[in-house]
DSSP file (Angstrom, degrees, kcal/mol; ACC not computed):
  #  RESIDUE AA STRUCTURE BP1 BP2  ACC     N-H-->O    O-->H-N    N-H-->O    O-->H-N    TCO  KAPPA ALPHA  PHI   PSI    X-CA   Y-CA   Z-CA
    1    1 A X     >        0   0    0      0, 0.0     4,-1.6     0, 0.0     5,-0.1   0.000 360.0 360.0 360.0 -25.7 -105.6   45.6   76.3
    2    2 A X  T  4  +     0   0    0      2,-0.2     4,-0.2     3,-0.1     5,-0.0   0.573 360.0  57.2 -95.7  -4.3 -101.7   45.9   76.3
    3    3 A X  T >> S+     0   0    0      2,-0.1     3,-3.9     3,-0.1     4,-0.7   0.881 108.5  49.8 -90.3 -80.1 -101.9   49.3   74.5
    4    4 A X  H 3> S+     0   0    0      1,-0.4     4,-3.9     2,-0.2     3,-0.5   0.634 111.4  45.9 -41.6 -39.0 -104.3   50.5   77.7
    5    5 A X  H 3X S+     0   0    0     -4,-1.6     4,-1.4     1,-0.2    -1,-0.4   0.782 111.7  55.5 -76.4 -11.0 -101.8   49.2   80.5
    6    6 A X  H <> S+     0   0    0     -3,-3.9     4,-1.3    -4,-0.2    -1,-0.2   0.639 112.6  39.7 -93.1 -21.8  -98.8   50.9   78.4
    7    7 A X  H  X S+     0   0    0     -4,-0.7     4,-3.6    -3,-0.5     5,-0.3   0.916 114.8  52.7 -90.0 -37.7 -100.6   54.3   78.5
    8    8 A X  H  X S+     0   0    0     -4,-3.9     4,-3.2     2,-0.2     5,-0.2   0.910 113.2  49.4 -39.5 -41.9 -101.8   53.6   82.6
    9    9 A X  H  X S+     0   0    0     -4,-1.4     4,-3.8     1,-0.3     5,-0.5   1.000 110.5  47.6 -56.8 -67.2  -97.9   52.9   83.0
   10   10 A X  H  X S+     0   0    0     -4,-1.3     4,-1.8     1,-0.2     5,-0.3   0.914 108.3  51.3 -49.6 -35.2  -97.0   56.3   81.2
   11   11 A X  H >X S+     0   0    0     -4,-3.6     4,-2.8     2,-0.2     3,-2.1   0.964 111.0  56.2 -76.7 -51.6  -99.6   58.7   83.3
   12   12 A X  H 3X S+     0   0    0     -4,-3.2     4,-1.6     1,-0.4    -2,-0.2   0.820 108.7  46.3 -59.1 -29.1  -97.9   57.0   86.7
   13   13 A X  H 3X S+     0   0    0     -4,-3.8     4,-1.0    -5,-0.2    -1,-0.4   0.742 111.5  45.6 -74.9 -28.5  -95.1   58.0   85.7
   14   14 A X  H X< S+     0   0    0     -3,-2.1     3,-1.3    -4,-1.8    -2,-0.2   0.952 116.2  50.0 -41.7 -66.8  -96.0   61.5   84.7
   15   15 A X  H 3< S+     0   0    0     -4,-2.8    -2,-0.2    -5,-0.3    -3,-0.1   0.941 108.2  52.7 -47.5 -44.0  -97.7   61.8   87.7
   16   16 A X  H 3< S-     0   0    0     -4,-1.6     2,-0.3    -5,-0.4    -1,-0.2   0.735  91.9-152.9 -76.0 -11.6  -95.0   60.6   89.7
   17   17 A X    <<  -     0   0    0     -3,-1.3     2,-0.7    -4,-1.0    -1,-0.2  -0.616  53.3 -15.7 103.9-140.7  -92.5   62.8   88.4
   18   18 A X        -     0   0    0     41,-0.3    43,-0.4    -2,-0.3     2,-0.2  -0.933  63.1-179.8-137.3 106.8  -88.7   61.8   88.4
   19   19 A X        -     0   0    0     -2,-0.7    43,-0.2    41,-0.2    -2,-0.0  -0.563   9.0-168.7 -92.8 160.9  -87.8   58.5   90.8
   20   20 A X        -     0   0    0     41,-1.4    -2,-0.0    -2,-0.2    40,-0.0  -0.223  14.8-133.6-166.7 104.4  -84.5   57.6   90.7
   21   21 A X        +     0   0    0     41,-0.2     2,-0.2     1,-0.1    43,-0.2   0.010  28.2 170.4  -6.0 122.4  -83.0   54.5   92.1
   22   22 A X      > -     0   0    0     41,-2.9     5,-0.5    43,-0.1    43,-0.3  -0.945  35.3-102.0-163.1 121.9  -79.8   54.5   94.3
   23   23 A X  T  >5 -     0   0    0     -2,-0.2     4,-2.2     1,-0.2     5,-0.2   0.068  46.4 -98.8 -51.4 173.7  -77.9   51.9   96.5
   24   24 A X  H  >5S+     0   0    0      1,-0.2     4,-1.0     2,-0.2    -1,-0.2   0.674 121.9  57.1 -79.4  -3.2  -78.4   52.1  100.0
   25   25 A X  H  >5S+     0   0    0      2,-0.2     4,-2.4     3,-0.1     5,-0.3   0.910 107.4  48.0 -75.2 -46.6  -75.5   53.8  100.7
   26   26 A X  H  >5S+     0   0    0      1,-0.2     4,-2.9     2,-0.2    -2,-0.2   0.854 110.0  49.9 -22.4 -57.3  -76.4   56.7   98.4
   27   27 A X  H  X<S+     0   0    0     -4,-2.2     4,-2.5    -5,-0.5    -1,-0.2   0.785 106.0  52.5 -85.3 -32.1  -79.4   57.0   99.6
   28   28 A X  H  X S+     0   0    0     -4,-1.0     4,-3.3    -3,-0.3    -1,-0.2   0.937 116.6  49.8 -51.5 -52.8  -78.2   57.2  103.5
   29   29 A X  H  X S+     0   0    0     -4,-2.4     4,-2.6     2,-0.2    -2,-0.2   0.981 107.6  47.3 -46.3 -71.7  -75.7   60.0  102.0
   30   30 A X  H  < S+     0   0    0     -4,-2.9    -2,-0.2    -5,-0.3    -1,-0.2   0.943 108.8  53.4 -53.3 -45.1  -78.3   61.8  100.3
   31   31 A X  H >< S+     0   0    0     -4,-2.5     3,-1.8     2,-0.1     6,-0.4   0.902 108.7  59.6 -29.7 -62.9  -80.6   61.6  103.8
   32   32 A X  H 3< S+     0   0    0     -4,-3.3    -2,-0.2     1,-0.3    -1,-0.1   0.910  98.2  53.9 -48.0 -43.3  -77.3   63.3  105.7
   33   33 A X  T 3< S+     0   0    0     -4,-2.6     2,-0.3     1,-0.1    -1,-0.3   0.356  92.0  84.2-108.4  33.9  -77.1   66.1  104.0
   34   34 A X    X   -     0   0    0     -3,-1.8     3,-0.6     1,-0.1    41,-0.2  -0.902  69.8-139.1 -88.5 159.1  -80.4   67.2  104.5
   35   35 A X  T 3  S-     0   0    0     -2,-0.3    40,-0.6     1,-0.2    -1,-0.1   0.956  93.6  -9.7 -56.5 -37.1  -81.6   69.3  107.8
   36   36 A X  T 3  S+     0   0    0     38,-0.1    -1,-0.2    40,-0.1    41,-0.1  -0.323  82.3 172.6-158.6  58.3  -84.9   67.5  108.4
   37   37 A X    <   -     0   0    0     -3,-0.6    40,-1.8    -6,-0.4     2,-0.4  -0.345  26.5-132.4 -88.9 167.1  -85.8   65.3  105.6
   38   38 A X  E     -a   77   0A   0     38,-0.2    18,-0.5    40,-0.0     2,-0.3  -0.943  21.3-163.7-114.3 144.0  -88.8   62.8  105.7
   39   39 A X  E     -a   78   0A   0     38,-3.4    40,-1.2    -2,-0.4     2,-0.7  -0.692  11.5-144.5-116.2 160.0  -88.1   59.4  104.6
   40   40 A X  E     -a   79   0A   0     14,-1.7    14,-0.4    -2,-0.3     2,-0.3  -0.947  20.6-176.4-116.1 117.9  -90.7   57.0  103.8
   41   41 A X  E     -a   80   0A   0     38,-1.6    40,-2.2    -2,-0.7     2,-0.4  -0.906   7.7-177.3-119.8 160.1  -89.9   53.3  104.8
   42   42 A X  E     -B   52   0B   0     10,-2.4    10,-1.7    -2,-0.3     2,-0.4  -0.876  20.3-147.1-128.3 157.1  -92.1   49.9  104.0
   43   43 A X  E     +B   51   0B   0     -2,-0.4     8,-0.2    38,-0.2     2,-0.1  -0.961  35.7 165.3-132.7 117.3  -90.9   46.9  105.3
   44   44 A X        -     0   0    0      6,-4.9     6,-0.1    -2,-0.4     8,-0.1  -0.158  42.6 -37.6-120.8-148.1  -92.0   44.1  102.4
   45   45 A X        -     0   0    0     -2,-0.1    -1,-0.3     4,-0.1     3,-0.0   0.568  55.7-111.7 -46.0-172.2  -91.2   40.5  101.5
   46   46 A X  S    S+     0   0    0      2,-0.0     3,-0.3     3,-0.0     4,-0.2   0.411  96.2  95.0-113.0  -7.9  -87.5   39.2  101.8
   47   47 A X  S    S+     0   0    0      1,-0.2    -3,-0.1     2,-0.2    -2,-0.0  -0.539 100.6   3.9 -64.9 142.3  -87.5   38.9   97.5
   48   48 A X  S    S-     0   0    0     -2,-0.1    -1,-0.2    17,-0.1     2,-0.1   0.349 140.9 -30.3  66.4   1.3  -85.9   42.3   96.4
   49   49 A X        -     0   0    0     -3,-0.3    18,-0.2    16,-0.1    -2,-0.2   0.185  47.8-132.9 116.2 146.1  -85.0   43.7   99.5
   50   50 A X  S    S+     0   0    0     -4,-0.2    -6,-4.9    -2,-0.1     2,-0.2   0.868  92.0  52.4 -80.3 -56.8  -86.6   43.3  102.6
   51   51 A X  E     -BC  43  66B   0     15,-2.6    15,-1.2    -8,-0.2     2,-0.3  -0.456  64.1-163.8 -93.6 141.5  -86.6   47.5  103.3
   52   52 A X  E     -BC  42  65B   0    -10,-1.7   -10,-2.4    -2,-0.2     2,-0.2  -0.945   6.7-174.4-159.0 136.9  -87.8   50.1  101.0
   53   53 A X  E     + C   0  64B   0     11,-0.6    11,-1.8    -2,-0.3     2,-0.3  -0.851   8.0 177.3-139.7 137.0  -87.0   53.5  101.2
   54   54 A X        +     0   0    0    -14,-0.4   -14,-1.7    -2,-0.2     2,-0.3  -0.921   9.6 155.4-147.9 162.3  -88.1   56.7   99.5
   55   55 A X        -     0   0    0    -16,-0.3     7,-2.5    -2,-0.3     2,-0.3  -0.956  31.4-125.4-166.4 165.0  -87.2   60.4   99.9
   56   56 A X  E     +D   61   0C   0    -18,-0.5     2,-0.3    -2,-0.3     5,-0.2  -0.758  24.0 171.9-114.6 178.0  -87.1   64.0   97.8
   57   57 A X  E >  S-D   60   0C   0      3,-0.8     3,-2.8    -2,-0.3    -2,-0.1  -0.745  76.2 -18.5-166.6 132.8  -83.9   66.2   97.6
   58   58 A X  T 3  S-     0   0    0     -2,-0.3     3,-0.1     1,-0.3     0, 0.0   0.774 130.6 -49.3  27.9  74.9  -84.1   69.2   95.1
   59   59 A X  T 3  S+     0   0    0      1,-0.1    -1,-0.3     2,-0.0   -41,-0.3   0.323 110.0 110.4  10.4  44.6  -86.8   67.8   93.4
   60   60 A X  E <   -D   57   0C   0     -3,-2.8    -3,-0.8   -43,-0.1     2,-0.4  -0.205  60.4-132.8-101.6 174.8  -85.9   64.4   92.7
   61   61 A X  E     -D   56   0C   0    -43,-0.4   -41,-1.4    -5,-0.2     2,-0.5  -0.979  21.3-144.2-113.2 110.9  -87.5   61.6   94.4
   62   62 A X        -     0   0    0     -7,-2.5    -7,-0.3    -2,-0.4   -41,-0.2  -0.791  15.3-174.9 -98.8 122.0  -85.1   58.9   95.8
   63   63 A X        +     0   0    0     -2,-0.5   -41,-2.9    -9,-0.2     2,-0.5  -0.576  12.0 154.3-153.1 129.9  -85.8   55.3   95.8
   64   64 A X  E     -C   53   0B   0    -11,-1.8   -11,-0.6    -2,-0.2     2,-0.4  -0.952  21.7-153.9-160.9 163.9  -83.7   52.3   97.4
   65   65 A X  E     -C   52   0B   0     -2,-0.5   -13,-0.2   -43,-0.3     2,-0.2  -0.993  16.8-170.7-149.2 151.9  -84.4   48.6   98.9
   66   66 A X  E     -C   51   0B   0    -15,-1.2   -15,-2.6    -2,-0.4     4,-0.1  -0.876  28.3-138.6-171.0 120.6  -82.4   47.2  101.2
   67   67 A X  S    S+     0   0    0    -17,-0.2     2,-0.3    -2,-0.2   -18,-0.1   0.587  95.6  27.8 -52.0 -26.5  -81.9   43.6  102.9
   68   68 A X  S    S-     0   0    0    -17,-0.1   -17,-0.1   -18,-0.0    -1,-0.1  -0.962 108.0 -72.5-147.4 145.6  -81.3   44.8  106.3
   69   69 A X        -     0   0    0     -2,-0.3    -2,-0.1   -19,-0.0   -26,-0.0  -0.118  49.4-128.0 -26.1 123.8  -82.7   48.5  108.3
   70   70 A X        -     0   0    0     -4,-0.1     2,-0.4     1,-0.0   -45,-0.1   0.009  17.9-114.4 -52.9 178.8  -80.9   51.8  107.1
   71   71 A X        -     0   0    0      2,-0.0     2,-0.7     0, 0.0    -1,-0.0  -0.885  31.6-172.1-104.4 100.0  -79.3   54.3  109.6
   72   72 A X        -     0   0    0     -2,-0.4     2,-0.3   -41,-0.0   -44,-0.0  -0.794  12.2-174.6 -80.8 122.7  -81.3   57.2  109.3
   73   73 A X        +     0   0    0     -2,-0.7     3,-0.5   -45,-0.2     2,-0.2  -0.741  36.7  24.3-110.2 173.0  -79.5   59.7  111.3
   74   74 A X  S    S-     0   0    0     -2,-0.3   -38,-0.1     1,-0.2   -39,-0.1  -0.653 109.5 -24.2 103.2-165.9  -80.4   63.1  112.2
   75   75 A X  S    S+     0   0    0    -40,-0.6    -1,-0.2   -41,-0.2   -40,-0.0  -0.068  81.1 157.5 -19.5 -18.9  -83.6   64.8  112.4
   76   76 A X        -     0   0    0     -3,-0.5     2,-0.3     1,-0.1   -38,-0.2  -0.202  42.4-138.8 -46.1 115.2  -85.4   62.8  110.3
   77   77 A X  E     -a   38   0A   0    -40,-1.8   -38,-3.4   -41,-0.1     2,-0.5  -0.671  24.6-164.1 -70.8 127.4  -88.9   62.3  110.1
   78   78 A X  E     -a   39   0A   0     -2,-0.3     2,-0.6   -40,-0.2   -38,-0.2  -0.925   6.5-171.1-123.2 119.0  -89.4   58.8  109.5
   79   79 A X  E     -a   40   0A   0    -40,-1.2   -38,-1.6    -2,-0.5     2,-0.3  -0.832   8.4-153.2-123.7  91.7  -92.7   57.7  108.3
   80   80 A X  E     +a   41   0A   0     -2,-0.6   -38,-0.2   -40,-0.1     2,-0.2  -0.571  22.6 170.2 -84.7 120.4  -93.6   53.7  108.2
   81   81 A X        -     0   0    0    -40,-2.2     3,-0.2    -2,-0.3   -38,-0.2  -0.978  39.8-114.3-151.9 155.2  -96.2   52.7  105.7
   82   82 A X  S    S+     0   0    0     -2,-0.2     2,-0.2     1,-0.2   -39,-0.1   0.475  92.4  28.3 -63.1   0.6  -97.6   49.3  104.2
   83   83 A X        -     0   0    0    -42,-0.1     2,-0.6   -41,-0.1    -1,-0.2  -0.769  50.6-160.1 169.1  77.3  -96.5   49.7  101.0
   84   84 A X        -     0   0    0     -3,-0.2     2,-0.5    -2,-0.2   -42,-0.1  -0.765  26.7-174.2 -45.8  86.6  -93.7   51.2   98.8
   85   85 A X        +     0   0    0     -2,-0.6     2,-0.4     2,-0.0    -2,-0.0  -0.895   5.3 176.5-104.4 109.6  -95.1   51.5   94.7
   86   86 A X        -     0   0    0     -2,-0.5     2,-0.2   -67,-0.0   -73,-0.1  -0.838  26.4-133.8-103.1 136.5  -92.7   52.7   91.8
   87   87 A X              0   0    0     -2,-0.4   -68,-0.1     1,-0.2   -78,-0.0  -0.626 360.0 360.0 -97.1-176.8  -93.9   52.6   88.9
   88   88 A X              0   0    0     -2,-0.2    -1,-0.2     0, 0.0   -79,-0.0   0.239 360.0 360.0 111.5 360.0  -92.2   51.0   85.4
């Protein structure tokens, strides 16, 4: 059974391609210096950060949690949904 959840882990993570975890200033930074990015926010528990936040740049995915609301500035499409999932 623990071999089967190891391989499930490994395809979500294929599938999902390259996350990478970044404090919330990064990730506000990284947001700026696109024209019209779209952000993905959840708003979960108060454990582990309250806010969660996802985005791409040059084909990364970026990934950040955060006790208190971001400032997304800009253009930004901001897009609210129940549920953030990374896997690993």
């Amino acid at each position: 059974m623990a071999v089967a959840g190891a391989v499930a882990a490994a395809q979500a993570i294929k599938a999902s391609g390259t996350i990478v975890h970044v404090e919330s200033r990064v990730f506000e930074h990284i947001v700026s210096w696109q024209d019209e990015p779209l952000v993905i926010r959840s708003e979960g528990s108060r454990f582990g950060g309250r806010f969660r936040y996802l985005t791409s740049y040059k084909g990364f995915a970026f990934y950040t949690k955060s006790a208190t609301p971001l400032h997304i500035a800009g253009k930004a499409k901001l897009i609210d949904v129940k549920k953030i999932w990374i896997p690993g």
